[in-house]
N, C-alpha and C positions, 0 to 999 in steps of 0.2 A: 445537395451538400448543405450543412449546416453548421451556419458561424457564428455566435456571438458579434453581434454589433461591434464594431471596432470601438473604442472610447483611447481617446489620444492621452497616454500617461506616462510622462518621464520620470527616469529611474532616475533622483533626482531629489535636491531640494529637501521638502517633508517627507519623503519616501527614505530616503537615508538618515535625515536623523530621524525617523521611527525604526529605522532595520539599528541604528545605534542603540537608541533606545529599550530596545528589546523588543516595539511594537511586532515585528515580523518575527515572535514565536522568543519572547523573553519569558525568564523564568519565574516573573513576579509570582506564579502559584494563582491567579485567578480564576475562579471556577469557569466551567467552560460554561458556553450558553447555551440552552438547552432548547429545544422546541419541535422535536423530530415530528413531522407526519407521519409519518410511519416506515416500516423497514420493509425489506422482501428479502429478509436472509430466510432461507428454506425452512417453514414450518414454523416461522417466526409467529407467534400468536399479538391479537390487539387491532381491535375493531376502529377504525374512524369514523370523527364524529360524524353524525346528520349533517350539519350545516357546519362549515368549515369557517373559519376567522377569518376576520381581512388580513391580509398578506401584511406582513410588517415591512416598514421600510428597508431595503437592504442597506446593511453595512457593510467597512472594511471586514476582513473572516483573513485568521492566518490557518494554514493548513500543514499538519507536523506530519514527517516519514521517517520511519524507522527499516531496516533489512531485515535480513530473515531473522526468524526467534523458530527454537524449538525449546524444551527442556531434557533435555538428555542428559549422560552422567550427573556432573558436579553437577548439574540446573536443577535434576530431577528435587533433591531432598527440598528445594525452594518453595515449591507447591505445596510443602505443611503449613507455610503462612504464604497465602496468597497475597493479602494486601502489601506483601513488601518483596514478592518475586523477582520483581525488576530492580529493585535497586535502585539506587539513586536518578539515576534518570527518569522515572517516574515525575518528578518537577519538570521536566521540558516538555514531555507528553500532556502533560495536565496545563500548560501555559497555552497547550494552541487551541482554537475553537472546534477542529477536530484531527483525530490524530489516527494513522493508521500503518500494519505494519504487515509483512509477510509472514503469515503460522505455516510454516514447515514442516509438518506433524501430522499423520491422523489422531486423532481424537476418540481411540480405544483403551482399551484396556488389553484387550483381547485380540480375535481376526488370525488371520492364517499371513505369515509374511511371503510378501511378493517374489517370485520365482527370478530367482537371478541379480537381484539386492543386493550387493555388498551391504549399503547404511538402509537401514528401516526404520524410521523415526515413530513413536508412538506417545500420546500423551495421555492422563486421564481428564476429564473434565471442566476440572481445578484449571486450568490452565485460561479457561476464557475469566475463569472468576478474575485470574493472576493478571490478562491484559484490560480487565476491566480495571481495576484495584488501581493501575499505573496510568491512565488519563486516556488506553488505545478506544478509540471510537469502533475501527470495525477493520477485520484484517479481509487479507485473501487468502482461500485454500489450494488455489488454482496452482499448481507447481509438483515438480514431479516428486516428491513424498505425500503429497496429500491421502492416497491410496494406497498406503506403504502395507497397509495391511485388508488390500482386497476389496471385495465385497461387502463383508460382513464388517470390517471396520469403516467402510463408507456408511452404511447402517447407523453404526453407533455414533459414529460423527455426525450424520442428518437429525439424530434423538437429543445427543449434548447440544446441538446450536439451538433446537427448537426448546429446547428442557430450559435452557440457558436466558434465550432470547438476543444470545450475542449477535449483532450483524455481523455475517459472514458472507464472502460473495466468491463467484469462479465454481461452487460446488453445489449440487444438487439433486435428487430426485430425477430427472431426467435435465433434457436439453435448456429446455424453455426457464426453466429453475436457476439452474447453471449460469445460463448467460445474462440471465435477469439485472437489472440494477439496483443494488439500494440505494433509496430517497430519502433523502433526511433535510431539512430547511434548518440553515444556520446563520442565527441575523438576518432574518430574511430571503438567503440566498439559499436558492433551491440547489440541492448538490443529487449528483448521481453520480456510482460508485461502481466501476463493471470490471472484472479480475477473469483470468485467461492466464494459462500458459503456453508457452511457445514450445515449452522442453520435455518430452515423456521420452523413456525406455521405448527404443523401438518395437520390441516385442510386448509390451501392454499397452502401446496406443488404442488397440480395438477395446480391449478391456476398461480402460479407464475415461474413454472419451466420453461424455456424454450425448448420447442421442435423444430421439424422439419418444424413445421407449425405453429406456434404460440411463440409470443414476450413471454419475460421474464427476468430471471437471469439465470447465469449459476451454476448447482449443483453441488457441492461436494460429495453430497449424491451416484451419479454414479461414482462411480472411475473407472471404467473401460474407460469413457469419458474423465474423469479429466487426466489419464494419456494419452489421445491421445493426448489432448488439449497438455499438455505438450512438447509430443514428437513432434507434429506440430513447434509449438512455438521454437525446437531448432534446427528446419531445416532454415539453412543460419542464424544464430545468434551466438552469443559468449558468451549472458551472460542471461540467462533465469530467471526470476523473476514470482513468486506465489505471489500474495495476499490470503488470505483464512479468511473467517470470520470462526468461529468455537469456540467452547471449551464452557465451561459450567459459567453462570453469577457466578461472583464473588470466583470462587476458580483461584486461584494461581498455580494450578499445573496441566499441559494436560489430559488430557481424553487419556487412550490406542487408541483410535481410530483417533485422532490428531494425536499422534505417528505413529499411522500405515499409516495414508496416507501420510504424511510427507516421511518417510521410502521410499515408493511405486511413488512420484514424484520425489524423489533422483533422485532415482532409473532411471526413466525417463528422466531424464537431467535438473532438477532445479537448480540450482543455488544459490537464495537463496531465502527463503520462508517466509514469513512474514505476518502478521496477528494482528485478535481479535475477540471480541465479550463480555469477561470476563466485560469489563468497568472496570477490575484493573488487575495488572502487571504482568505477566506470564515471565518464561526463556525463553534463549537465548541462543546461541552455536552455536556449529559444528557439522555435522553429515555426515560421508564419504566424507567428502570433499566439502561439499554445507553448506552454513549458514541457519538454522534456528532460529524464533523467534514466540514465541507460542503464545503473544498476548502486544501489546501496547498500551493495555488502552485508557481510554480516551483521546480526545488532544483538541477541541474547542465544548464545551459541555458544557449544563445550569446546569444542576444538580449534580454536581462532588462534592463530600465530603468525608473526612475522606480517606481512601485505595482509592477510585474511582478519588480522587483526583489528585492523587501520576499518574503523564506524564514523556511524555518526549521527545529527539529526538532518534530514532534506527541511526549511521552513519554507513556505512560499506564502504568500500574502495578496489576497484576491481584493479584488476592489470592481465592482459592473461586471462582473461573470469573467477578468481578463484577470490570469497572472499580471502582477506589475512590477514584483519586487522576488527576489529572492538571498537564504541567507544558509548559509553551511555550518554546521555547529560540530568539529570535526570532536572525536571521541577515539579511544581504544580499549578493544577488550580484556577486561583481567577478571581472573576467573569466571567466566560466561559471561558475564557484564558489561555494559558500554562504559565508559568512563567519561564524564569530555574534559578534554582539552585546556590548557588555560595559560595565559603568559607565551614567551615565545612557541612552546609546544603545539598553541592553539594555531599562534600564527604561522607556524609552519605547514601544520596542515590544512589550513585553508590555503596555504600556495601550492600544496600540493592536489589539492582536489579541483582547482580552478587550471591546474598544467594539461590534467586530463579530460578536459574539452575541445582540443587540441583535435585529437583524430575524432573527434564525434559527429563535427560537422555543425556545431551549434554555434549560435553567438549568445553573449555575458550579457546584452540588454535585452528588453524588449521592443519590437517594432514600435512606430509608433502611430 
């Protein structure tokens, strides 16, 4: 098992006025900082140097979440200008040191749609340009549309990520691809980035999983995998980050079995764990000393209404490889878009996303 050193840090004091401030993911618009080692999104190209640099000192790093994005209907015509597909939230994204979101979408054009689909989400390419444009650092494809169109749109989507160079994680070429982590050092801070779903169509889980020998997503379904993944993921790193598609449409409070893998990649050395599937709001917290977050909703999505409406940004703010702070930046969708919040509106819905931590089983600080 693998922990990060404890470092004793009260949510508290300078930690609060910087989450006032905006330190924990304000929208002052400051470029993010840059200095990636390198990626392992699937086919990712870019050689590392011979002789690598001294490690820079680690700093504070705030870390931005966004829910699922696809571009469907009204989203589609947005990919004629990518650099302004997102819309104003684009400034919150671009405020954290890196920011990341769930793509709900294969990434074709083309592909044969999956047998027994009602929705089949498809995007073209433009779309990483679209989350690049808006401050996203590196999504997940790990979630049951990522395969929306098969085969042959898993193809196209392994060609756009590598054509692209977007980090992408949860999907690949076979197993080892799939469950891989990307590395990227920010401020110092070595980060690793591992995406898995928990939720496939029962009749294409053989199809869509990936194996040893064959493209796909990476399962959640195998936890005995997910936590190697895991443990992988926090050899030479500092700060371990889960994506997880999971939990059941439209309730608001985890499944025991979200809990329990949650639990069991603690355990493993996550850090902090972050998710959806729900399309509305689930808790947030602390758990042993790693952040979890059981689901964020939608975030650039055609059909959002009423609860399914209700976004937002997750901030979290890392300090010695430990969450220490966290901060809610509630939003609602209007016309596919996140909006956020502001005046009482905002205040209400941060008491309404802090209500549902209630049945999560988390607690509002961190240990210390």
């Amino acid at each position: 098992m693998r922990r990060n050193s404890m470092v004793a840090t009260a949510l508290g004091g300078a930690v609060v006025m910087a989450l006032a401030a905006g330190a924990c993911g304000g929208d002052s618009g400051t470029p993010k900082a840059q200095g990636a080692t390198g990626t392992t999104a699937p086919g990712s190209a870019g050689a590392s140097p011979s002789r690598p640099a001294a490690p820079a000192a680690k700093q504070p790093i705030t870390l931005a979440f966004g829910g699922d994005v696809h571009f469907e209907g009204i989203l589609r015509p947005r990919l004629a200008s990518p650099a302004t597909a997102l819309g104003p939230i684009a400034r919150t994204l671009k405020a954290a040191d890196l920011a990341m979101v769930n793509l709900e979408t294969a990434i074709t054009t083309g592909g044969t749609k999956a047998p027994g689909k009602e929705f089949a989400f498809r995007a073209p390419p433009s779309a990483f340009t679209a989350l690049k444009a808006a401050g996203v650092d590196v999504a997940s494809m790990a979630n049951n549309h990522g395969m929306d169109y098969m085969d042959s749109g898993l193809r196209d989507s392994l060609r756009a990520i590598k054509a692209t160079g977007f980090p992408t994680v949860g999907i690949g070429r076979d197993a080892a691809e799939a469950y891989r982590a990307h590395r990227v050092t920010v401020k110092g801070n070595r980060v690793a980035i591992v995406g898995a779903t928990q939720v496939l169509d029962d009749h294409l889980i053989p199809a869509w999983t990936a194996t040893d020998t064959k493209g796909g997503l990476a399962s959640a379904k195998d936890v005995d995998r997910m936590v190697q993944a895991v443990r992988d993921a926090a050899k030479g790193s500092d700060v371990v980050i889960v994506h997880l598609h999971w939990g059941q449409e439209l309730a608001t409070c985890p499944l025991p079995r979200q809990k329990e893998l949650a639990r069991r990649l603690v355990e493993a050395g996550a850090d902090a764990i972050v998710g959806g599937h729900a399309h509305v709001l689930q808790g947030g917290g602390y758990m042993e000393g790693a952040y979890v977050h059981y689901g964020l909703g939608n975030f650039v999505f055609y059909s959002a209404n009423g609860p399914t409406a209700e976004s937002g940004v997750l901030v979290l703010r890392v300090e010695n490889g430990k969450v220490t702070a966290d901060k809610w930046k509630p939003a609602r969708i209007s016309g596919g878009l996140p909006r956020l919040l502001t005046g009482p509106a905002e205040a209400a819905g941060q008491k309404r996303w802090a209500s549902l931590r209630g049945c999560a089983g988390l607690t509002a600080r961190p240990s210390s």
